[in-house]
N, C-alpha and C positions, 0 to 999 in steps of 0.2 A: 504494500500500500504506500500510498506519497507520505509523506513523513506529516506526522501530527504532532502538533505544536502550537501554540499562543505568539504571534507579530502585531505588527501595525494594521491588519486589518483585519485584526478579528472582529469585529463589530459587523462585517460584511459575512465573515462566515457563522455569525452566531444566529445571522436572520435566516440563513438559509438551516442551519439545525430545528430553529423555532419553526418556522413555517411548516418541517415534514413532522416535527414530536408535534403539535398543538398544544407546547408548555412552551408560553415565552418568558415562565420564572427557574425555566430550565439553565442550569449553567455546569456544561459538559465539564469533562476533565480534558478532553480531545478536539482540537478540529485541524481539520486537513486542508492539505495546502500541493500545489503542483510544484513541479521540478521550477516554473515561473515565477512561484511565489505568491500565485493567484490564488483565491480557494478552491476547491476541488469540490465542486457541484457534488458530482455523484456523491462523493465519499462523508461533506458533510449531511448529507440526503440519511444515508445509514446511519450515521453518528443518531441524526433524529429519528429514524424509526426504530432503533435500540431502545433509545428515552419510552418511545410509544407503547415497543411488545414486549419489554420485559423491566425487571426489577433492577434500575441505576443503582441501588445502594449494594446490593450481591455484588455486583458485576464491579462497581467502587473496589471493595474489599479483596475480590478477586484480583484485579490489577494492584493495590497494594500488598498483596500477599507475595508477589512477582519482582516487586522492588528491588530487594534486596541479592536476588538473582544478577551472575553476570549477565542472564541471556535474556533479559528482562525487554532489549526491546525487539528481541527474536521472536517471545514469547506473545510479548505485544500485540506485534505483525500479526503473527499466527491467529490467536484468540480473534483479532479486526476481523480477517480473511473468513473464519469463521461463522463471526456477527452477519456480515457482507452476503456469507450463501443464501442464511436462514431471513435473512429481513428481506432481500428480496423477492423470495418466496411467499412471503407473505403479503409485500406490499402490491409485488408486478399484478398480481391479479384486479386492481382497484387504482391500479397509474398507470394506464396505456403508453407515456412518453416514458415509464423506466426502462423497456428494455433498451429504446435509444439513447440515452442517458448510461445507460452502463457500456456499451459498443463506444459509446464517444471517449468514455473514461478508457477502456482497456487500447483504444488505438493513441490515443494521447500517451500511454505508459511506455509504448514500444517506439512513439517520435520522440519520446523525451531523450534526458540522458542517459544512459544506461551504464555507464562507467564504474558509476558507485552503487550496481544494482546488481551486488553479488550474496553471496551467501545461501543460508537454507529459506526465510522468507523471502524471497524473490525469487526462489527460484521455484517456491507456491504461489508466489501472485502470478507468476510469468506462465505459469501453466492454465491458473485460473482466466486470465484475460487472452490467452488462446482460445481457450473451450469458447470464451462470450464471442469471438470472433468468426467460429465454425471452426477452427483448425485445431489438429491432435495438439494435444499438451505440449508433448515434448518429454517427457520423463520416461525414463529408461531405468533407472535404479530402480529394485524391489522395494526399499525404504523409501524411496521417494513417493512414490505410486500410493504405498501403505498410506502414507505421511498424508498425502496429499486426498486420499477417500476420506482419512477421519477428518480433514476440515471442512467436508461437507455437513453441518451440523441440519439435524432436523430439525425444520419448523416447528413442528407440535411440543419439541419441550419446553418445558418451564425457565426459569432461570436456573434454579438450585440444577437441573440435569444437566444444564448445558455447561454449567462451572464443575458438576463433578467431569463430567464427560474429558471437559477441557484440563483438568488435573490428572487424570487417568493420558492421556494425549503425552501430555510432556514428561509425563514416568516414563509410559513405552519407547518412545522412542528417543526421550534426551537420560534419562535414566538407568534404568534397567537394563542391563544384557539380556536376548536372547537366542534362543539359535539361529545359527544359517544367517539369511536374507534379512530379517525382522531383529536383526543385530545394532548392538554401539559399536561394533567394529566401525561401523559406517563413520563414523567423528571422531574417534577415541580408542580406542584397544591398537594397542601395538605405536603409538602415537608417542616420544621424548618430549620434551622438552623443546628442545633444539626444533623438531618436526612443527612444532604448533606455532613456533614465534610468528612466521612469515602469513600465517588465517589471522592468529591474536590480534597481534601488537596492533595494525591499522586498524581493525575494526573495533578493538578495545578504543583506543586513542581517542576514535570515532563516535565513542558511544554505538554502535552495530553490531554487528555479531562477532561472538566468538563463540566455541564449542566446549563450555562447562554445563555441567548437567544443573537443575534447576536448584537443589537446596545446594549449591555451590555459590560462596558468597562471596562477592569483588574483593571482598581482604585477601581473601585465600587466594583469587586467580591473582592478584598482583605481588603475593607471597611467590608462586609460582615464575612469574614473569621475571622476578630481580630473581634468580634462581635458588631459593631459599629449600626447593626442593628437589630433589635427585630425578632418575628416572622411572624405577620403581617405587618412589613415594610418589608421584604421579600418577601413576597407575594404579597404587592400592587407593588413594582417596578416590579417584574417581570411580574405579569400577573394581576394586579390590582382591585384584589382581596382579600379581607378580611376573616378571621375566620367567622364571623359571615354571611359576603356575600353568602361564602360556603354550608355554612347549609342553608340557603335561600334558593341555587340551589335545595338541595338534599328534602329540603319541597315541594318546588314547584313543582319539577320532580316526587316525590313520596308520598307525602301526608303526613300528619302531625304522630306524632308517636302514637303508642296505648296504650302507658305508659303517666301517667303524669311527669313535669317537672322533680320533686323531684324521680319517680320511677325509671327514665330514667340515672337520676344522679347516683345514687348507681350502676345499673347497669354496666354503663362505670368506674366506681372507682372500681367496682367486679372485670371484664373481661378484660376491654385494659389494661391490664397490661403485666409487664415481654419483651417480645418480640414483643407483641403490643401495647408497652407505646406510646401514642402520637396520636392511631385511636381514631376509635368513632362506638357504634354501633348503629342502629337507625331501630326501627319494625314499619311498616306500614300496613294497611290492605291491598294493590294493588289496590285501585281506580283510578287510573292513574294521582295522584297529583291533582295539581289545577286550575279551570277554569279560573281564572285572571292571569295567569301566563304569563308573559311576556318576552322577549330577548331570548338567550338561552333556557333555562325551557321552554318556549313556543313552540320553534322550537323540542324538544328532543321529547313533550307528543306528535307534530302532528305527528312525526314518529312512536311513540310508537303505536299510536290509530291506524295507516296505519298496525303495524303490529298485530295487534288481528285481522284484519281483515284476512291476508295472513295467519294469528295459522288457526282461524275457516274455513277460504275454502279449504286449506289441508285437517282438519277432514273430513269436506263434502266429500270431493273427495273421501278422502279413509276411508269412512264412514260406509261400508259392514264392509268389514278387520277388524275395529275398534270394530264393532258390537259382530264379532264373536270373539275377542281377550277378548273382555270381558265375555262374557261366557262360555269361557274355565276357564279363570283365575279365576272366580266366583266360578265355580263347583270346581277346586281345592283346593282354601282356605276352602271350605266347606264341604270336604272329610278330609282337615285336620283337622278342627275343631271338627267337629263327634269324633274325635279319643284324644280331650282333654278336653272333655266337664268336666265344673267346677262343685266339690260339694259342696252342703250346706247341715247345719244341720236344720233337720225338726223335729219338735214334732209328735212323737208317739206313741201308745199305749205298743210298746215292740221294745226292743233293749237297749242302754246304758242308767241305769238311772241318770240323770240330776237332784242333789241335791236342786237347787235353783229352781225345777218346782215341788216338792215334795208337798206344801201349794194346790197349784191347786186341787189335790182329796183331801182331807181336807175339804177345803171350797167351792170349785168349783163342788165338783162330776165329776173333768174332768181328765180321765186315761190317758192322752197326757203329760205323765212326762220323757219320756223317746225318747234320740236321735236316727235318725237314719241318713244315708246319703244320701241323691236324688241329683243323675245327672240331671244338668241342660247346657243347651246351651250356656247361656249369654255368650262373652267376657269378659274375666278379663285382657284383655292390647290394646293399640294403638299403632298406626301406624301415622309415620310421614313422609312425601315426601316433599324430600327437593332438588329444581334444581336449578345447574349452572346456573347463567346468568350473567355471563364474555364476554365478548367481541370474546372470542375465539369461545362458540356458535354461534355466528350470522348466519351461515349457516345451521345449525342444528334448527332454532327455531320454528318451525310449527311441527316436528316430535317429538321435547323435549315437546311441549304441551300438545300434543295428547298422547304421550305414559303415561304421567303425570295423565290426565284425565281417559283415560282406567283404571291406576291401581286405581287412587281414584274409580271411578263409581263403579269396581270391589268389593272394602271395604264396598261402602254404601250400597249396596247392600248384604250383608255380616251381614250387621248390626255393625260393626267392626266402634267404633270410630276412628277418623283422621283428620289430618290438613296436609295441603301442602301450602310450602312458598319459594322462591325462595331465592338468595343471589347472590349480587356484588359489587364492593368496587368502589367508585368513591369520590372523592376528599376527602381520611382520613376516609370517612365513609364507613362502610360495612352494607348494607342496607338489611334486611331481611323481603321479601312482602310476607303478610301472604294470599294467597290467600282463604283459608277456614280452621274454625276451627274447634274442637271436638265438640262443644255445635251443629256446624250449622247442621241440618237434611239433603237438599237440595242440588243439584246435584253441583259440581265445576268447574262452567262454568269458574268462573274469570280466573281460570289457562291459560284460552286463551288471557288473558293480560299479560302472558309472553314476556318481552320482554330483549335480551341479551344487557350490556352495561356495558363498566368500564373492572374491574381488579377484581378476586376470590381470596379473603384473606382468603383460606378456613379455617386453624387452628380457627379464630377470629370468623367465622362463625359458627362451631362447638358448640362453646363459646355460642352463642346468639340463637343457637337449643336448647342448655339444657335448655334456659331460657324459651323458650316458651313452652317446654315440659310440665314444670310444676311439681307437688306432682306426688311424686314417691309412696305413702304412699298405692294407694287403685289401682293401674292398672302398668304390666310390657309395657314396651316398644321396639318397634322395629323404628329403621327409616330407611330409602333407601333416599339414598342418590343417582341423577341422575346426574352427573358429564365427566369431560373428564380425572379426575387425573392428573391435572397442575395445582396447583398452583401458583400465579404469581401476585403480587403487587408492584407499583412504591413507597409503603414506604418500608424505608428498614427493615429487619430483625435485633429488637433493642438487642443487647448487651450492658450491663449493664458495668459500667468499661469500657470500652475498646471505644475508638476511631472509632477504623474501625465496620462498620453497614454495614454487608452484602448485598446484594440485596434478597428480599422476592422472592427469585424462585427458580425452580429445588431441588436439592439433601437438601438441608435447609427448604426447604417452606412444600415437601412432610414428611421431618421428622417431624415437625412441627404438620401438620394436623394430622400423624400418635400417634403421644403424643395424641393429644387432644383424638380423636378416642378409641385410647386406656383407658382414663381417663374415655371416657363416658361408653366402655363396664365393668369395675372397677365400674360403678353406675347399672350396669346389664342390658344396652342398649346391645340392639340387630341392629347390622349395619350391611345395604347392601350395595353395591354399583356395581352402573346398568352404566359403561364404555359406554359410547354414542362418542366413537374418533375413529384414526385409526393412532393415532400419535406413531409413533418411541418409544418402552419402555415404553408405556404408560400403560398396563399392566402390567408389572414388579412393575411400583411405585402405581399404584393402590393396587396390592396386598400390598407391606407395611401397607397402610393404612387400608384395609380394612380385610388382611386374605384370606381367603378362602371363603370368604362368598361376593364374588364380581365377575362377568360375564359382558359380552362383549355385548351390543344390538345393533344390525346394521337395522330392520327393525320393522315396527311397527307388522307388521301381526305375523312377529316370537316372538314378547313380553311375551305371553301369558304364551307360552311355560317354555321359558328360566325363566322367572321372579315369576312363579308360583312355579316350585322347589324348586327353591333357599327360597323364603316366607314361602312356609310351613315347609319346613325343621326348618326355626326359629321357625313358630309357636308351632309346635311337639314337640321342644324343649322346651319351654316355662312349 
């Protein structure tokens, strides 16, 4: 909303509150004012049908209750945006000029400035005044989306429901941890000190936002700021949780690493570096973590376990489809193949003579001193499959399985060594489940423990592919990469020097992944990427990172197809 506040003309905007409450001994706490300075018709419109449908003196004590809060005028926002649903629901039916009146307002928000129109309440007004405009929100986060249904408040409550409603609001989502998607990871978990300064300091300064939970009081966030507090005192006030608790979760949730202690170390002192100073990377096999696992952890594996079950009944279902998607894709890798069968040198009786096989007829009586070339079939490179499992899949995750599985089956059958491992970043750590590897023979079934959660640190992830890749020395490589082309993480994007620490998303996070990308095809990696979204530009930033050598998959049965091209084309090349 435009910022509320008392100037020079307020006398203008208290007529327009008076004229929509019909109390002109009304005297707001609020009125609103445009990025001009002018007052904001609409907004002081609501201010006065608030006065009208519900109880000022609640709704008073409410926003005093909020004061004392750093995110007080986060909170603020929020609660407004709120008011805003439910009073024009009420009014629009008996003022024909409000819906015009709210269109004027929400196109006036997007001519204005927008410079200083960042954080978590704006980026709920910026969704709300799309809707009034006809057009999608814009929200992609599961927490945002969450976020943004509960500020639809219903009309028919009272005051007293819409203040608890509104107290209940800012626990869940600025408060409370909980699992997966409906997480404070989103703000907070995994988050130093150092990470916060560059969101805090300006918008503290600012009086705007910063990301302290609500009974978190400005003494404490400025306690924190002049750094009075570490980085796990950090984390236990706000969500009481430790570094070491953390990695607990990500054990328990995902199973112990497949590196020893010492191996695991180098690795994170190799890779979190630069712009990932401060993660952590951590490879598991996918057994679904651990059987004693208790609180949280507990509650995350029985959802996970619920979803292998919902991957595998998809496949069944669409298990013909599946069938014949792999036999096409089969026959095509294996048309390409025929066409770069590998040579070796064979001992023969005639062709190049071979000085060091000379002794052989000497002492042997054996004439096989000389090379020749035989085409042979073997493979001389692998294949890695490697899938999103961010939180932004979640609706995608029985077809990301299945498609996963078709192209593996497609390779073992191929004879075509491969590994396939999934990736998502939850509390600092970017977690890479290795559902099958080169050595395993045996079909990859595990892939059906797919399951979406957290945040895709893809760049970081890239990172922890090479590592599982392995010796470059005796096979080339390709990997396919199954993705939506977002990446998106609540650590920020670390700058070294510098204060201000971006946020890990959008035009920053895809150039990012696109560096890494590029560093690994500079190792002579061969990258696909199989677009499983249908989000706004979402091809435009895939190709950054991936080239030309990256397609669009909307169904399983059309896999075969589209995903078979594009493979052999690399293989051919190879």
């Amino acid at each position: 909303m435009a910022k509320l506040k008392y100037d020079a003309k307020r006398r203008r905007a208290l007529n327009m509150v008076w004229d929509t409450s019909a109390d002109y001994r009304f005297q707001p706490d609020f009125l609103a004012y445009g990025d001009d300075g002018a007052p904001d018709l609409y907004l002081n419109a609501v201010v006065g049908f608030t006065r009208k449908y519900y109880d000022t003196d609640q709704l008073h004590a409410m926003f005093q209750e909020m004061e004392n809060s750093a995110l007080v005028d986060t909170f603020t926002d929020l609660l407004w945006l709120g008011l805003e649903y439910a009073t024009y629901a009420k009014e629009a039916p008996v003022r024909p000029v409000l819906p015009q009146l709210r269109q004027e307002h929400a196109r006036a928000y997007f001519n204005g400035t927008l410079a200083d129109k960042h954080g978590v309440a704006h980026e709920m007004q910026a969704a709300r005044w799309h809707e009034v405009l006809g057009e999608k929100n814009g929200l992609i986060d599961p927490w945002a989306k969450a976020l943004y249904q509960s500020l639809a408040f219903d009309p028919s409550w009272d005051t007293a429901t819409l203040c608890e409603h509104f107290r209940k609001l800012t626990k869940k989502y600025f408060v409370s941890h909980f699992l997966v998607r409906e997480s404070l990871e989103k703000v907070i978990i995994g988050k130093g000190l150092g990470d916060f300064l560059s969101w805090i300091v300006p918008q503290f300064a600012k009086k705007q936002e910063s990301i302290f939970n609500f009974l978190y009081s400005k003494q404490q966030a400025e306690d924190l700021l002049s750094g009075k507090h570490a980085h796990n005192g950090l984390m236990a006030i706000i969500t009481g949780q430790t570094a070491a608790q953390n990695y607990d979760y990500i054990i328990h949730c995902f199973g112990t690493s497949i590196y020893p202690p010492q191996k695991q170390l180098e690795i994170d002192q190799a890779c979190c570096v630069g712009v990932h100073k401060g993660c952590h990377l951590h490879f598991t096999r996918g057994h679904l973590g651990s059987k004693g696992s208790t609180g949280e952890a507990s509650l995350w594996l029985q959802g996970a376990r619920r979803q292998r079950v919902r991957n595998l009944a998809y496949y069944k279902e669409h298990g013909e489809k599946a069938r014949q998607s792999i036999i096409r894709l089969t026959q095509q890798i294996r048309s390409a193949m025929r066409l770069v069968r590998t040579k070796l040198p064979v001992p023969v009786k005639a062709g190049e003579l071979v000085p060091s096989l000379v002794w052989r007829a000497a002492k042997l009586q054996d004439p096989r001193v000389f090379y020749n070339q035989e085409v042979v079939a073997t493979p001389d490179f692998t294949v890695d499959i490697m899938l999103d499992a961010s939180a932004s899949r979640g609706g995608a995750q029985p077809v990301i399985a299945s498609q996963a599985f078709v192209i593996a089956e497609a390779l073992r059958q191929c004879g075509i060594p491969y590994q396939v491992y999934s990736f998502s970043t939850l509390r600092s750590y970017t977690v890479l489940t290795l559902f099958k590897s080169y050595e395993e023979k045996k079909k990859c079934t595990n892939v059906f423990n797919y399951v979406a959660t957290g945040w895709n640190r893809d760049g970081l992830a890239l990172r922890g592919a090479r590592q599982l890749m392995g010796d470059f020395s005796q096979t080339k490589k390709i990997l396919i990469m199954i993705t939506d082309a977002q990446p998106n993480d609540d650590r920020p994007f670390r700058k070294e020097g510098s204060l201000y620490q971006p946020e890990y998303r959008e035009g920053r996070a895809v150039a990012d992944t696109a560096d890494e990308a590029a560093a690994l095809r500079r190792e002579g990696i061969r990258i696909i990427g199989l677009i499983n979204d249908e989000v706004k530009g979402g091809m435009e930033d895939a190709r950054k990172i991936f080239g030309k050598d990256c397609i669009r998959i909307h169904e399983l049965d059309k896999m075969a197809e589209s995903m078979g091209k594009i493979l052999c084309r690399q293989i051919e090349s190879l």
